[in-house]
C-alpha positions as semicolon CSV with decimal commas, in nm:
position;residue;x (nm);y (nm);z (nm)
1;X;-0,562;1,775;-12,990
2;X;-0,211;1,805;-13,099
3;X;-0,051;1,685;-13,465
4;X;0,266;1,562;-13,432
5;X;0,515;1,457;-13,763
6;X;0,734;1,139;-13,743
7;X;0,955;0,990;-13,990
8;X;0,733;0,919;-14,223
9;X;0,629;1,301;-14,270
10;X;0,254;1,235;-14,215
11;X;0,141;1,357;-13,893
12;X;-0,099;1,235;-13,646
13;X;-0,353;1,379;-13,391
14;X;-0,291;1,334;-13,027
15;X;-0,573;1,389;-12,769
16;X;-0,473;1,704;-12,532
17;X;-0,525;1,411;-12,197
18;X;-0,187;1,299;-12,349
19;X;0,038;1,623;-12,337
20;X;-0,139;1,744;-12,040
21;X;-0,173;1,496;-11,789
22;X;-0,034;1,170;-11,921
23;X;0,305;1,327;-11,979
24;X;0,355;1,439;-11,672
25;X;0,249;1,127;-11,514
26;X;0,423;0,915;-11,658
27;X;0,755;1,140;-11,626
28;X;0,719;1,282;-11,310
29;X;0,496;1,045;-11,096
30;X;0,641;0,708;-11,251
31;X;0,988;0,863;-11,340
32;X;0,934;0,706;-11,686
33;X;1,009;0,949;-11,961
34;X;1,105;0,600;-12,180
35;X;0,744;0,481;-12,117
36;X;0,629;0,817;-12,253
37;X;0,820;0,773;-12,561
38;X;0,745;0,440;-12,654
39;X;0,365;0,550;-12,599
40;X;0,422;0,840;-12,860
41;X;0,581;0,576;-13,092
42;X;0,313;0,323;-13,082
43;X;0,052;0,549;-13,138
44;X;0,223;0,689;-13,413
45;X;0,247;0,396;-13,612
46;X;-0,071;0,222;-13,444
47;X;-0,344;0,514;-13,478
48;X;-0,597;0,338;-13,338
49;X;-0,569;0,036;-13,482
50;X;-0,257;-0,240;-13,419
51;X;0,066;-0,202;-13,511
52;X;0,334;-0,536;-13,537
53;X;0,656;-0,365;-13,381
54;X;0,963;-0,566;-13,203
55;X;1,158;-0,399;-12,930
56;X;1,381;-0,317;-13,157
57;X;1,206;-0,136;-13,402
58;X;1,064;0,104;-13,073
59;X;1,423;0,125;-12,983
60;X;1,517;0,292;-13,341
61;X;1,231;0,508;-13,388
62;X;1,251;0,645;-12,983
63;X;1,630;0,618;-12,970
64;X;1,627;0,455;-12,640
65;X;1,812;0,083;-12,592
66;X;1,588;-0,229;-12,625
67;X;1,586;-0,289;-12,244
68;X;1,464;0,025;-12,225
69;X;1,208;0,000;-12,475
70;X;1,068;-0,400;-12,291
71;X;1,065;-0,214;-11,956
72;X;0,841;0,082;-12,102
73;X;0,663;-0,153;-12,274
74;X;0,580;-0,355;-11,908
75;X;0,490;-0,018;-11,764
76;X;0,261;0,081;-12,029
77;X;0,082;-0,257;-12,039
78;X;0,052;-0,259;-11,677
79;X;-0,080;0,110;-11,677
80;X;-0,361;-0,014;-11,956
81;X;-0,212;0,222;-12,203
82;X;-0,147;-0,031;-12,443
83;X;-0,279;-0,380;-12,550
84;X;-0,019;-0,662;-12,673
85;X;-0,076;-0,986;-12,840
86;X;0,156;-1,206;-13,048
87;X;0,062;-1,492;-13,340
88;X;0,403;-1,695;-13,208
89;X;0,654;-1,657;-12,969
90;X;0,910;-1,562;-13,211
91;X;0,732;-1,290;-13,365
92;X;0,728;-0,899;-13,302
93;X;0,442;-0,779;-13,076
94;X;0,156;-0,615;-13,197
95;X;0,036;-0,315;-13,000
96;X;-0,285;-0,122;-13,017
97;X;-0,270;0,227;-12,796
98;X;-0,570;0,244;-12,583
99;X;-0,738;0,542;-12,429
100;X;-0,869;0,494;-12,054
101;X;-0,920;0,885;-12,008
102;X;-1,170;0,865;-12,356
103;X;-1,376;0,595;-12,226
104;X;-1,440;0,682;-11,890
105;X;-1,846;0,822;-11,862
């Protein structure tokens, strides 16, 4: 496990899977660095709980566009790296970062 400091000065642990394997994956095999980014972000303000972010809120904290950030967002959603639900349509997403590679027997 890895601690990592954001903005907010408080860091957070990230499981070794993630800088090991899922990094590379997701940059080299899917050619996704964004998706990697936005992962990093989510979990960072998500733990393992939900977090209520809109694209543009991911864009600022990764420093990516907000196109960038939706099409991350697809990838990681269809990768089941991250769960999304919304209350209304006009409200910001809220994500919760799951871990496939901590649940598997």
């Amino acid at each position: 496990m890895a601690a990592i400091a954001m903005a907010s000065d408080a860091p957070f642990v990230v499981d070794r899977y993630v800088t090991d394997t899922l990094m590379r994956d997701l940059v080299g095999h899917d050619r996704s660095p964004s998706a990697f980014l936005v992962y990093l972000a989510i979990c960072a303000e998500a733990g393992s709980a939900r977090s209520l972010l809109s694209h543009a809120a991911i864009a600022e904290r990764t420093g990516l566009s907000k196109r960038t950030c939706q099409t991350a967002v697809a990838l990681l959603r269809r990768r089941g790296l991250i769960e999304t639900s919304r209350r209304a349509a006009t409200e910001p997403a809220q994500y919760r970062p799951l871990r496939p590679w901590a649940e598997r027997p």
